[in-house]
Each structure stands twice: as structure tokens, then as C-alpha cells.
C-alpha positions as CSV (number, residue, x, y, z in Angstrom):
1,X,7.6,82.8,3.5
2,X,4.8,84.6,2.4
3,X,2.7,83.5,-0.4
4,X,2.4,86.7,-3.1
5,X,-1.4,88.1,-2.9
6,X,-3.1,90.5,-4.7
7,X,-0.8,94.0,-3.6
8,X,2.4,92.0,-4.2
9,X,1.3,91.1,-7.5
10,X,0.2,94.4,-8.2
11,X,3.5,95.6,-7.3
12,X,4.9,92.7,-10.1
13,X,2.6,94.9,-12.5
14,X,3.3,98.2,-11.9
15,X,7.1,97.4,-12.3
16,X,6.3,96.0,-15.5
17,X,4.4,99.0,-16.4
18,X,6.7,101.8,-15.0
19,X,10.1,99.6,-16.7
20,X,9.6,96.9,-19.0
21,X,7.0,98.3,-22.0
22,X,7.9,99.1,-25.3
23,X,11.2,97.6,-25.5
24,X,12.0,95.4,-28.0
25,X,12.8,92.0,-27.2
26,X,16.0,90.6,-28.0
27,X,16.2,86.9,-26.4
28,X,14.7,85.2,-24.0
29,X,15.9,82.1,-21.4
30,X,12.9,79.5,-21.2
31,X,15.3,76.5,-20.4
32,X,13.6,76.2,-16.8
33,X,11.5,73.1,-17.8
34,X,9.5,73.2,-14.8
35,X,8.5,77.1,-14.4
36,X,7.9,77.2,-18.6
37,X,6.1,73.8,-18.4
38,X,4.2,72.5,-20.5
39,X,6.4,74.8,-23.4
40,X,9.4,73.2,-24.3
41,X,12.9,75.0,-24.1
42,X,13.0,77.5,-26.9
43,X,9.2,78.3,-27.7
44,X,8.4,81.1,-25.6
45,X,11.4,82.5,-26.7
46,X,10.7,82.2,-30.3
47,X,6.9,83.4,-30.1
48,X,8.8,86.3,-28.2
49,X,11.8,87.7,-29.8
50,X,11.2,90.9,-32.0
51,X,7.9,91.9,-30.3
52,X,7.2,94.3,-27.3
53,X,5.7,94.2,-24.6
54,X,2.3,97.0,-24.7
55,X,0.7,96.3,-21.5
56,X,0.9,94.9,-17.9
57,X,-2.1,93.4,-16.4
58,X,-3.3,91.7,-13.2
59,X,-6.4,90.2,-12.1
60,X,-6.5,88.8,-9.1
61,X,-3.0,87.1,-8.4
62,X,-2.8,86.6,-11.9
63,X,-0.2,88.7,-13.8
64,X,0.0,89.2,-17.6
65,X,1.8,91.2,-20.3
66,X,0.0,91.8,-23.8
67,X,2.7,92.0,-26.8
68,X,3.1,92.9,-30.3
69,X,5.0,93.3,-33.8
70,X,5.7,96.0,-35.9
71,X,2.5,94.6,-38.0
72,X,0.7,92.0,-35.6
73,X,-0.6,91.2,-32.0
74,X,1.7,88.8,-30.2
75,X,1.0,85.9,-27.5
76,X,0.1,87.2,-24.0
77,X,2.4,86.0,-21.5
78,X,1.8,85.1,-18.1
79,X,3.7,85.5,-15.3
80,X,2.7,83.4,-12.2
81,X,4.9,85.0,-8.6
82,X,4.6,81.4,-7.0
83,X,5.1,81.4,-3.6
84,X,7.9,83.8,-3.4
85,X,8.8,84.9,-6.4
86,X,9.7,88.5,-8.1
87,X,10.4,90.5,-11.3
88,X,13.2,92.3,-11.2
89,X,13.5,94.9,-14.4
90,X,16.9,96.4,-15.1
91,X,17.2,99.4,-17.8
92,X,19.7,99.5,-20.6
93,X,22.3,101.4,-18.1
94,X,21.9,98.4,-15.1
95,X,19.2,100.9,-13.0
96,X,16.7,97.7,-11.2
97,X,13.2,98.2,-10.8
98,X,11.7,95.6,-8.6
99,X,8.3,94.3,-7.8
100,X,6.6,91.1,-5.6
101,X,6.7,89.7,-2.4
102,X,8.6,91.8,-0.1
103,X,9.5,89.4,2.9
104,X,11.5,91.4,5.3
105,X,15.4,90.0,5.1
106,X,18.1,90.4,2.1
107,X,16.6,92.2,-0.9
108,X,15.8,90.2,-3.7
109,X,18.1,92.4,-5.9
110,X,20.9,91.3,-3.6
111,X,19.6,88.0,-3.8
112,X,19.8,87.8,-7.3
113,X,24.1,88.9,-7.1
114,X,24.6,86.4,-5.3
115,X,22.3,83.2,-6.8
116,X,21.5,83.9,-10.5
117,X,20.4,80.8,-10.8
118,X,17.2,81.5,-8.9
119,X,16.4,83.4,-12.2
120,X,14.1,80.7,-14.1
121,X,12.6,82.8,-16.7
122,X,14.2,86.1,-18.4
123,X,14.2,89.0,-21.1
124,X,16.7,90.2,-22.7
125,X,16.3,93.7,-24.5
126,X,17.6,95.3,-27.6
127,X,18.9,98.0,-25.2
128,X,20.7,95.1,-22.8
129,X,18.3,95.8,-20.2
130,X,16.5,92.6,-18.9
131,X,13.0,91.4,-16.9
132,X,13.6,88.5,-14.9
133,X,11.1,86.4,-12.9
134,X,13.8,85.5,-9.7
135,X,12.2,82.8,-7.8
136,X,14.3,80.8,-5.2
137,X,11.6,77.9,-4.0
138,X,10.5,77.8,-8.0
139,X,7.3,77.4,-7.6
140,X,6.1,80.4,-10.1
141,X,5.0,80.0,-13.8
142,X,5.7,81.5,-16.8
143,X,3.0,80.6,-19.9
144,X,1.9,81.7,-23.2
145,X,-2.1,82.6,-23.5
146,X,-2.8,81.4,-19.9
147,X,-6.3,80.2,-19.1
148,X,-8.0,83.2,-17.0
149,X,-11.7,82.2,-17.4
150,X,-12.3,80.6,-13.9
151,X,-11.5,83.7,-11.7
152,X,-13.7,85.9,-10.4
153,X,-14.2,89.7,-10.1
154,X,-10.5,91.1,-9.1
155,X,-10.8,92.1,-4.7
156,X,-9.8,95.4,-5.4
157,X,-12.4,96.4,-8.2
158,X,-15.7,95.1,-7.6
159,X,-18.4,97.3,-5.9
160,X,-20.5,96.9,-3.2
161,X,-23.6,95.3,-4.8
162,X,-21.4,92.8,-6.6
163,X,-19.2,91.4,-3.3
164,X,-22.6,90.9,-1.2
165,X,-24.3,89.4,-4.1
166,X,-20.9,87.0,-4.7
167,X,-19.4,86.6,-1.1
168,X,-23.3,86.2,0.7
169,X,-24.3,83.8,-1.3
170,X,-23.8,79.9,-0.1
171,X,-23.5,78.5,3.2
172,X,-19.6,78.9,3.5
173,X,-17.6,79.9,6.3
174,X,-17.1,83.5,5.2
175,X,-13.1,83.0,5.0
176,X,-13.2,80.5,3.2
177,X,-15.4,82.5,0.6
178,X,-13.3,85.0,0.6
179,X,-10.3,82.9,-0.4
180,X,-12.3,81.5,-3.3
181,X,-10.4,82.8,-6.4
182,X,-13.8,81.8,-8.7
183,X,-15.9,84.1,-6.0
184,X,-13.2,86.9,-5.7
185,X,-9.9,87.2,-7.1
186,X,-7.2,87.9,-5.0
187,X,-7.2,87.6,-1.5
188,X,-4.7,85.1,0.0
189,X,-4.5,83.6,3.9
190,X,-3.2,87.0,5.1
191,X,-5.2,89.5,3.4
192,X,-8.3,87.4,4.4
193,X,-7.5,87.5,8.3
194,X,-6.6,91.0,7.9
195,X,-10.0,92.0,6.6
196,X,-12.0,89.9,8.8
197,X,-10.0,91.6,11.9
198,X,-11.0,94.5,10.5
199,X,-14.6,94.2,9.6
200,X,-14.7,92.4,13.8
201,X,-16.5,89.5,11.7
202,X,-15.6,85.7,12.9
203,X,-14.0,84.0,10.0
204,X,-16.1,81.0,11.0
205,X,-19.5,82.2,10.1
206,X,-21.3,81.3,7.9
207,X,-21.7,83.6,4.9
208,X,-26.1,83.4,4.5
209,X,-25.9,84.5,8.8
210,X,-24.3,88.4,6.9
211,X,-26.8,91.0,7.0
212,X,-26.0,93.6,4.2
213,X,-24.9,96.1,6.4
214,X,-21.8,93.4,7.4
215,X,-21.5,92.7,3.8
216,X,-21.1,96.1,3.0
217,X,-18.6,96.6,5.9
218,X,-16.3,93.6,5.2
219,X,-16.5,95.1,1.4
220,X,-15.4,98.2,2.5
221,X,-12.6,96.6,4.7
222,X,-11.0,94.4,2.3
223,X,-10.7,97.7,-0.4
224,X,-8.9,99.5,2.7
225,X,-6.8,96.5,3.4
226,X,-5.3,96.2,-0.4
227,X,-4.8,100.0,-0.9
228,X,-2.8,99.7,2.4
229,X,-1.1,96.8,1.3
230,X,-0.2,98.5,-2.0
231,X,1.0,101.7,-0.4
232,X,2.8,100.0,2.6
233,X,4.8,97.3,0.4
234,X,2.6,93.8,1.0
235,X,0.1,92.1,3.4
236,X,2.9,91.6,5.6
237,X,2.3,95.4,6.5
238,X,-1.4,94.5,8.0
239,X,-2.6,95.7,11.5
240,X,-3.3,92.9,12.7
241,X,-0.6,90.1,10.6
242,X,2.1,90.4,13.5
243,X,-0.1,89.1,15.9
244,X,-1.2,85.9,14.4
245,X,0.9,83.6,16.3
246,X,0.4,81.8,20.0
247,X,2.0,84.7,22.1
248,X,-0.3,87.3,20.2
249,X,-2.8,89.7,21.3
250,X,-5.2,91.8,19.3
251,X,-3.3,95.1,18.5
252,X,-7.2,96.8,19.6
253,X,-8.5,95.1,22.9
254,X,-5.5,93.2,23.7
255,X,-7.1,89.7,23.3
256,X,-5.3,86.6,23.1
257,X,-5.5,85.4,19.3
258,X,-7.7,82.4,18.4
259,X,-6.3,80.2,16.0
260,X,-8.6,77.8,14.0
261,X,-8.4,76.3,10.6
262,X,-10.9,77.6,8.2
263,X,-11.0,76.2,4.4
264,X,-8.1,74.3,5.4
265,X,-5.9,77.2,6.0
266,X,-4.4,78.3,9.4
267,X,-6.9,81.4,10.6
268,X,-5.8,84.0,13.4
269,X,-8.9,86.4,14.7
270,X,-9.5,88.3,17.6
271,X,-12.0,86.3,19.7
272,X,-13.6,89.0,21.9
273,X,-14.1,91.4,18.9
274,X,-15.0,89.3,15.8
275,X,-18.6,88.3,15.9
């Protein structure tokens, strides 16, 4: 299964924001102890019910949804994706909107038929619409006011200057900067691999052995990488993310893949190309 990164959670947001805003909230199920911890059953709901929610935001992997009253600003709520999770949106008529991790395999819509008690968190609206955070491992979080001060800049926003000042700084292996959430926020195992692949830097080195102009060059690879991502439907849609297994070859010089282990996490790179 693939863990949600920064384009899957982005596709979480912009189904909130294309389905979900401005409708008034009618009930909400928080019984899931685990995924509404530490709240207890009922108070999400009742800091929820009669307000809207005004906007959908993401830093990072981390989703949240501003609300409000008729006369007053309400909780934010945050919506964590887990490992697998997804927020499926339905409109007053039954129409779904869906966003998250899009593992090949059944939908999650047809999913969600068939085992509606992987829902652990849901809306209802005024309308009878719903949002529903359907997560079958439940490893996902739902949270009033979450804590957001320990990330860092989001992957897909910061400029140039600001990634080589971040990511170059230390004596890291340069993957494993990349995957620090306090450094950048956002990029996961897969997105990670995929950018080093395409910036033909070893995930190994160590980040003060960058010169600027590789700097600049694995900035500019990681901002194509998440637009792709974005566009194409996940990180499961990189270039070079089929190939990382034993039997794989680099999709540009036909390489066997290397496989080390980098910040503790399994790393696939192309051993000829990436320097």
C-alpha cells in the first residue's frame, strides 16, 4: 500500500475545496475512538454542528479545513490520510467527489459500498450530502486545532534559495533530508526516490558534498515531480517508481536498481546514473 504524500493529499484538498465548502453541517460521527483520539465520542461533533466549512488547506501531508458560524470563527479541523486513507464527498443528490491515495485496484468509492465500516470519521450536511474520511488500515486522524508548528516549508512552494539554504545544510544523507518533514514538508519514500532519480544524485550523499548548481537541480526536480504527481493521480505515477524492485532496471540507461536503506527507509536509485 502506498503511504499518502504530498500530491495525494493535495488531491484530499482540492476535493474538499471543489465539494465540501459552505455547506452547513448537520451531524457528525466521531465514535471512532482511535482515529478521533484523544476527543472523546461526541466532541468534535458538537464543536461542529451548525458551522461550515470556509476553507481547505494543506501543508505538507498535513490537511486542514478552517470553519465558522453565522457570527463566529469555528475550530479547524484536521484531517490526517494515514497510510491509505481518502475523503470521499458526496453532494445533496448522491454525485461522489473523491480525493487521496489512488492505489491501483477497486475504487475506494466501490470500496466504501461494500465496507462502510471503513468510514471512521464523517459529515453529514443540511442538504444530506456527506464528507467522509474512509480508511480501511485506520491508521488516519481526525483532530480539532492540530499542532502544525514543527513542519517545515511545504515541497511544493518554497523557492530555490530557501531549499539549498534548508536541504544543504547538515551532514545528512541527502534522502534522508529530504524526508525530514521539520526541513521540507511533504515528500514521502516515493516522491523522494523519484526526485533523486531525476536530479541523477545518489540518495546516499551527503548533503554539505551539494554544490548549488545540484541544489538547484534537485529543487527543480522535486517541483516537477509533485506537479506530475498532481496531474497524473499520485506518486505511484513516477518515472522511475515501477522499477524499484529486484528485477528492475533504470527506465533511462537500463541499469539494474540498487537498493539500500537510507534514514531507515527502503531506497531504489539507479547506480550508473546517480552520482
Amino acid at each position: 500500500m502506498i503511504v499518502p504524500e504530498l500530491p495525494e493529499v493535495e488531491s484530499a484538498r482540492a476535493t474538499i475545496e471543489r465539494a465540501a465548502l459552505e455547506r452547513t453541517i448537520a451531524d457528525v460521527d466521531d465514535r471512532d475512538t482511535w482515529e478521533c483520539r484523544p476527543h472523546a465520542p461526541g466532541e468534535i461533533s458538537a464543536a461542529l454542528v451548525g458551522r461550515r466549512l470556509t476553507a481547505a488547506c494543506r501543508q505538507g501531508k498535513s490537511l486542514w479545513c478552517e470553519t465558522s458560524g453565522d457570527t463566529d470563527s469555528g475550530p479547524v479541523l484536521g484531517l490526517h490520510l494515514g497510510m491509505s486513507g481518502r475523503i470521499l464527498v458526496t453532494d445533496g443528490g448522491g454525485a461522489l467527489s473523491e480525493g487521496g491515495d489512488r492505489v491501483p485496484g477497486e475504487p475506494a468509492a466501490t470500496q466504501a459500498d461494500h465496507h462502510p465500516e471503513w468510514t471512521r470519521f464523517s459529515i453529514t450536511f443540511t442538504d444530506g450530502g456527506t464528507l467522509r474520511l474512509f480508511d480501511k488500515r485506520r491508521l488516519g486522524r481526525v483532530r480539532l486545532d492540530p499542532d502544525l508548528t514543527g513542519l517545515g516549508p511545504d515541497a511544493g512552494r518554497i523557492g530555490a534559495a530557501a531549499f539549498r539554504d534548508r536541504v544543504g545544510r547538515g551532514t545528512a544523507p541527502v534522502k534522508a533530508r529530504l524526508l525530514d518533514q521539520s526541513v521540507l514538508a511533504g515528500v514521502g519514500n516515493l516522491l523522494a526516490d523519484e526526485t533523486l532519480w531525476q536530479a541523477r544524485i545518489d540518495p546516499r550523499r551527503r548533503v554539505d558534498t551539494l554544490g548549488r548548481d545540484e541544489l538547484t537541480a534537485l529543487h527543480r526536480a522535486l517541483r516537477t515531480a509533485i506537479r506530475a504527481a498532481v496531474r497524473h493521480g499520485g506518486v505511484h505515477t513516477g518515472v522511475v517508481v515501477p522499477h524499484r524492485h529486484p528485477d528492475g532496471h533504470c527506465p533511462r540507461c537500463g541499469a539494474v536498481m540498487a537498493r539500500s536503506t537510507v534514514g531507515g527507509r527502503t531506497t531504489w536509485f539507479c547506480p550508473r546514473e546517480q552520482t
